[in-house]
C-alpha positions as CSV (number, residue, x, y, z in Angstrom):
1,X,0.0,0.0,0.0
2,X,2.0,2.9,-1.1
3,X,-0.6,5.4,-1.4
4,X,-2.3,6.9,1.6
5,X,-5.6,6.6,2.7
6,X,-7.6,9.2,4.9
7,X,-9.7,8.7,8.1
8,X,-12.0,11.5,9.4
9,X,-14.5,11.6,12.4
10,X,-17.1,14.8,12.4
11,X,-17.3,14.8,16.5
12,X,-20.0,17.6,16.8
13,X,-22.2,16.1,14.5
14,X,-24.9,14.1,16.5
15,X,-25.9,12.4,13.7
16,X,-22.4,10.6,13.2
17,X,-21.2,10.4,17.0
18,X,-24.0,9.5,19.5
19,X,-24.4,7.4,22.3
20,X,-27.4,4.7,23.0
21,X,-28.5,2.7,25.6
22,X,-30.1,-0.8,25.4
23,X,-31.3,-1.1,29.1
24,X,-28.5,-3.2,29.8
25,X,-25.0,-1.6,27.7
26,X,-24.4,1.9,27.1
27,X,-22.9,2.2,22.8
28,X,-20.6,5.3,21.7
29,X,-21.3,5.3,18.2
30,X,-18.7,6.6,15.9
31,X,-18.9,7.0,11.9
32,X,-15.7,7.2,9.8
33,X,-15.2,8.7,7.0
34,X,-12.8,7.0,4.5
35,X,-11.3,8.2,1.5
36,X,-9.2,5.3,-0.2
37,X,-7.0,5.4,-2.7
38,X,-5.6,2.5,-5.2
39,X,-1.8,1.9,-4.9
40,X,-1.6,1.2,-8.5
41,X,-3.4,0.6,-11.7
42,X,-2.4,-2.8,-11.8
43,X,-3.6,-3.5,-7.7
44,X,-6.7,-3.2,-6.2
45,X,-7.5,-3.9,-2.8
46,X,-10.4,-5.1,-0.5
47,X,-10.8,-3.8,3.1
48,X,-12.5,-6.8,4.8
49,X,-12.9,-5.9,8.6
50,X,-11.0,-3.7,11.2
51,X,-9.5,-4.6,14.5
52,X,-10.6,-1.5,16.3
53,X,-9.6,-0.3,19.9
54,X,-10.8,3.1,21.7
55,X,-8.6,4.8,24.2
56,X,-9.2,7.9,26.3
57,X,-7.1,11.1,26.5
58,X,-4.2,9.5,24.3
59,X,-3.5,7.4,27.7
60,X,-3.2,3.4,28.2
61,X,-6.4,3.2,29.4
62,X,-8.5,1.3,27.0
63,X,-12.1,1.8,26.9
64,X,-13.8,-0.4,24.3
65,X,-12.7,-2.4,21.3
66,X,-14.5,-3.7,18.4
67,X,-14.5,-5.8,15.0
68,X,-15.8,-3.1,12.1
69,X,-17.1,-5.3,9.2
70,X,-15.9,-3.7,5.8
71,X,-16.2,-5.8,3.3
72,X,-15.6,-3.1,0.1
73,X,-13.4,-2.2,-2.5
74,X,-12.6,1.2,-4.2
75,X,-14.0,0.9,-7.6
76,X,-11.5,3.6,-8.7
77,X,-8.8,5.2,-8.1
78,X,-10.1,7.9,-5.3
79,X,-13.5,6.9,-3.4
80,X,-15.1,8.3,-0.6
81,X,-17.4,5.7,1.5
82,X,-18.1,5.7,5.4
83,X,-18.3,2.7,8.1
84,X,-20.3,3.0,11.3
85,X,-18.6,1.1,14.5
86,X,-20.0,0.3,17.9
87,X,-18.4,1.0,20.9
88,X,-19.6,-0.5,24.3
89,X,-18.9,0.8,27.2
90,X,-19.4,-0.8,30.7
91,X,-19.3,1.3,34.0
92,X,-15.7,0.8,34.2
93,X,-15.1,2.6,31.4
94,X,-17.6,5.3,31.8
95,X,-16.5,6.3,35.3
96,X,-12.8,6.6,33.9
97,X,-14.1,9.3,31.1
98,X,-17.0,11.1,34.4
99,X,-13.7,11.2,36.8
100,X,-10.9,12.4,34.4
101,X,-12.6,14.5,31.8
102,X,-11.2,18.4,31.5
103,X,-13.1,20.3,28.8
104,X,-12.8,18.8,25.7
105,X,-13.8,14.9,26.0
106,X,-10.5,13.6,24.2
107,X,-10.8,10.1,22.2
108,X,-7.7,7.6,20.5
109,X,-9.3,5.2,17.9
110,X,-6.4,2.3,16.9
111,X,-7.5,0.8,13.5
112,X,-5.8,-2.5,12.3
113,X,-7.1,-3.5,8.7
114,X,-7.3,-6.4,7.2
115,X,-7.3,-6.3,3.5
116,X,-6.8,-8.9,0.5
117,X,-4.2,-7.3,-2.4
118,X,-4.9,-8.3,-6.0
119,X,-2.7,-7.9,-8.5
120,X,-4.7,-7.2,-11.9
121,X,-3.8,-7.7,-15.9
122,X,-5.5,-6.1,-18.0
123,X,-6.7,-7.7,-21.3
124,X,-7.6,-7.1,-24.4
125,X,-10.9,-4.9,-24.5
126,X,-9.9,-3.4,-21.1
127,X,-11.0,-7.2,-19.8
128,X,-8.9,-7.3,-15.9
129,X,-8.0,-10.9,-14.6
130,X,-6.7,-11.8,-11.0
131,X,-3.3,-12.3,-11.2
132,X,-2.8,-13.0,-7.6
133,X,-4.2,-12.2,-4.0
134,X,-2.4,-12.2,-0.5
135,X,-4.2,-11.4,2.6
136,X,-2.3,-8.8,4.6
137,X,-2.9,-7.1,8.0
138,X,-1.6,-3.2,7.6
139,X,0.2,-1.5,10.8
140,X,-1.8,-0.3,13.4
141,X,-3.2,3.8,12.5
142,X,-3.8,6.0,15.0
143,X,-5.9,8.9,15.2
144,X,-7.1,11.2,17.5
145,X,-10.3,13.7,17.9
146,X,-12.1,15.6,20.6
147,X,-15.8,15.8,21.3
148,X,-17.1,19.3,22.2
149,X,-17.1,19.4,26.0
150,X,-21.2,21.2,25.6
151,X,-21.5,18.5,22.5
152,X,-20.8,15.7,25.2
153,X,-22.8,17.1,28.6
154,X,-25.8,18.1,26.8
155,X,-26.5,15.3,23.7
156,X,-24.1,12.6,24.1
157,X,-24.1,11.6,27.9
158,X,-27.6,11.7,28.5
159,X,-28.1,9.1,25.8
160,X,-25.6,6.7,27.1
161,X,-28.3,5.9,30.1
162,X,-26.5,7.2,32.8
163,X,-28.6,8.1,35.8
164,X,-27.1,11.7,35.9
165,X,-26.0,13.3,38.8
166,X,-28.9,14.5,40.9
167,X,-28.8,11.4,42.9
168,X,-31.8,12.0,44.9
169,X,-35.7,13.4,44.0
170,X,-36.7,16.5,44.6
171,X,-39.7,18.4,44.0
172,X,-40.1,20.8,41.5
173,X,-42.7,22.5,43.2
174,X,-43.8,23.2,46.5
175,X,-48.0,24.8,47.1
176,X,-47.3,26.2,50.4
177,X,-43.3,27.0,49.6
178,X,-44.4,29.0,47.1
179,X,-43.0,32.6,47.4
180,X,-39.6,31.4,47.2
181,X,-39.4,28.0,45.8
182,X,-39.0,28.8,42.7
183,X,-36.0,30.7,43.2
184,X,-34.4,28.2,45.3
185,X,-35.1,25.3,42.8
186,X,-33.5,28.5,39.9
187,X,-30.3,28.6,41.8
188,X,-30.4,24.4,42.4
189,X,-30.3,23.9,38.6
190,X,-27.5,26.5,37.8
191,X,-25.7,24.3,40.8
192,X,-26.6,21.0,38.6
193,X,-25.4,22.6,35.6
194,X,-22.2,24.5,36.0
195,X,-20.8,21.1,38.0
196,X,-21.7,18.9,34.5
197,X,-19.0,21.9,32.8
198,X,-16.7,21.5,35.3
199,X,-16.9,24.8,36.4
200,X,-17.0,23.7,40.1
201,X,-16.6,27.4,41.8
202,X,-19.6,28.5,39.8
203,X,-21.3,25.1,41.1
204,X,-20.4,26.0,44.8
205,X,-21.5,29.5,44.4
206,X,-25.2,28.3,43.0
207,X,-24.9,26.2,45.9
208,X,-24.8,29.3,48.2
209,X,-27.3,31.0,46.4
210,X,-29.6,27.9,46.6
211,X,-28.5,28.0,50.7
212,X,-29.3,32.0,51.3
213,X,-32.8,31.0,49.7
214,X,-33.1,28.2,52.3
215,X,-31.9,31.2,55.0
216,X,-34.1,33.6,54.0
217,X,-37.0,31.1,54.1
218,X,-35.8,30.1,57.6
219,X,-35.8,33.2,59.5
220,X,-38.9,33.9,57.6
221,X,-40.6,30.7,59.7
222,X,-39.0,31.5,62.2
223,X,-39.9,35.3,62.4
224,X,-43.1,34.7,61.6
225,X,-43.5,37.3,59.6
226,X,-46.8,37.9,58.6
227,X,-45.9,39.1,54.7
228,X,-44.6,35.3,54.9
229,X,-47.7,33.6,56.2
230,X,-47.4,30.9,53.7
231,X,-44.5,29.7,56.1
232,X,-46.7,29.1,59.1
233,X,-47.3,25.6,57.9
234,X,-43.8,25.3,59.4
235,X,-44.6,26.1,62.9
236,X,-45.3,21.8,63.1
237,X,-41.9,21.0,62.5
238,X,-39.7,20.6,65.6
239,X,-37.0,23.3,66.8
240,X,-34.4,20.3,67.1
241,X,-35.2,19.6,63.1
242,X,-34.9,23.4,62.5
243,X,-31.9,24.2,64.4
244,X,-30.3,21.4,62.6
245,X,-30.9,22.6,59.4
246,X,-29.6,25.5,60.5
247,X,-26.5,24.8,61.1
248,X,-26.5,22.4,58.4
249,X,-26.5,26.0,56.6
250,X,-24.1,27.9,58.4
251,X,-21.7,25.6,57.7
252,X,-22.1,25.1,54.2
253,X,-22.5,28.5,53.5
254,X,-19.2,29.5,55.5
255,X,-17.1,27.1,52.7
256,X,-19.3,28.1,49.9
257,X,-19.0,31.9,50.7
258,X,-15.3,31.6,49.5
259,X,-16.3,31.8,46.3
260,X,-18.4,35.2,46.8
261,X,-15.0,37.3,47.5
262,X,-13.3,38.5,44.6
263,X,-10.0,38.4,46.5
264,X,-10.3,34.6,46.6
265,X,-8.0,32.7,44.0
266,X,-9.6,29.8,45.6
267,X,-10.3,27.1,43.0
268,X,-12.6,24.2,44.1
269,X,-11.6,20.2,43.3
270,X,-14.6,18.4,42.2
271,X,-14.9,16.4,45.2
272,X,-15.4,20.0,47.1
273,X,-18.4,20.7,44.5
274,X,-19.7,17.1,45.0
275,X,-19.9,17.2,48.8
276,X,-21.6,20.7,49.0
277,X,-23.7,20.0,46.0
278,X,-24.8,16.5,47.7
279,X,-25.4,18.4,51.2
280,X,-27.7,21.4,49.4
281,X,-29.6,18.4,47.5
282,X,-30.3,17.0,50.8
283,X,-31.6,19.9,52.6
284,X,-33.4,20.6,49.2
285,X,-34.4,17.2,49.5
286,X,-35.5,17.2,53.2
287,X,-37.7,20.7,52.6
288,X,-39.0,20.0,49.6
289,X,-40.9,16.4,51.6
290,X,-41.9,18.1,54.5
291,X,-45.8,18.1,55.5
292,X,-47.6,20.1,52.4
293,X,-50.6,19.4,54.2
């Protein structure tokens, strides 16, 4: 094979890399793009399957392989044709992609073909005969290419049949909450939203946000203030189930409030996000149960 051949993947194109799930195995599925090229006039070639591997982040960490049938043949010198492939990935591999991931989601696809070389004669009256075939597996290519961080979070990931991150139900409404629920279920979903970009300082400070509506809601009960009367519902719940939520607050707010001062060159780890995330999703969890009645 003395000519080259090209390999192309259109990443952001959700039509040509998506994920599925079966209820039982989450697929990344890839299309290539091929545009082959005959060595010679007098050889021809046929690409019969590819040993296919799929790597993450150009590491050793192998996520998925794959046998791509092929089973075609340029029928001239330059032709352009496509093969789809199958990538399953099991939770192993998924949770190595969630943990590590920074922007970009980068992928390593190792192709091995396997073709059969003819050598042709041509006739008289252009007539070709098969002068001989050998079956020959080509060196490993390599290629790399990046899915759109948004492209990922937003149309691929959800597909896959991953649960997602809010771990716990909440209600999205709340009859006797409702001068400030809405607010503090606003703030919750910028939370959600800014942790699946990785933008875990804006996560924490949607956390606080979501927190100072809890506050305000608190002192509110607890004021009785008569603008608030919707909160007098609350009155049944117990001072030692108040007090802890309370403090719950305080302390949460007291980390997250780093992230309020401009000074701060404080950058938060994703297990910082998680935790704080995971403790306002409880108390947005415990609120959002108590007696509507």
């Amino acid at each position: 094979m003395d000519r080259s051949q090209d390999i192309k993947v259109v990443p952001d194109n959700l039509q040509e890399v998506n994920g599925s799930y079966d209820g039982l195995r989450s697929s990344l599925n890839i299309f290539l793009h091929f545009k082959l090229r005959r060595p010679s006039p007098d050889v021809e070639f046929d690409i019969l399957y590819m040993n296919a591997k799929l790597k993450f982040n150009n590491s050793n960490a192998q996520l998925s392989d794959a046998i791509i049938p092929f089973g075609e043949s340029p029928p001239r010198d330059e032709y352009e044709t496509g093969v789809h492939c199958r990538f399953i990935l099991d939770d192993k591999a998924l949770n190595i992609i969630e943990s590590t991931r920074n922007g970009d989601v980068v992928f390593v696809l190792e192709l091995i073909p396997v073709i059969v070389i003819k050598k042709i004669t041509t006739l008289q009256y252009d007539e070709k005969v098969i002068q001989s075939t050998r079956t020959n597996t080509l060196n490993k290519i390599t290629f790399q290419f990046s899915i759109p961080k948004s492209h990922w979070v937003e149309k691929i990931l959800k597909s896959l049949g991953l649960p997602g991150f809010k771990l716990i139900e909440i209600p999205l409404s709340h009859v006797n909450l409702a001068e400030a629920y809405d607010n503090i279920i606003s703030e919750f979903n910028k939370a959600e939203h800014y942790f699946s970009l990785h933008d875990y300082n804006k996560c924490i400070s949607h956390c606080r946000g979501t927190m100072d509506a809890l506050t305000r809601s608190l002192k509110a009960i607890k004021e009785n203030i008569d603008s608030k009367s919707s909160f007098k519902w609350f009155n049944s719940v117990d001072t030692a189930t108040l007090n802890w939520i309370d403090e719950m607050n305080k302390s949460t707010s007291a980390i997250s409030s780093i992230t309020h001062h401009s000074e701060s060159n404080k950058e938060f780890s994703r297990h910082e996000a998680q935790s704080i995330y995971l403790i306002t999703l409880g108390l947005m969890n415990f609120v959002g149960h108590l007696n509507k009645g």
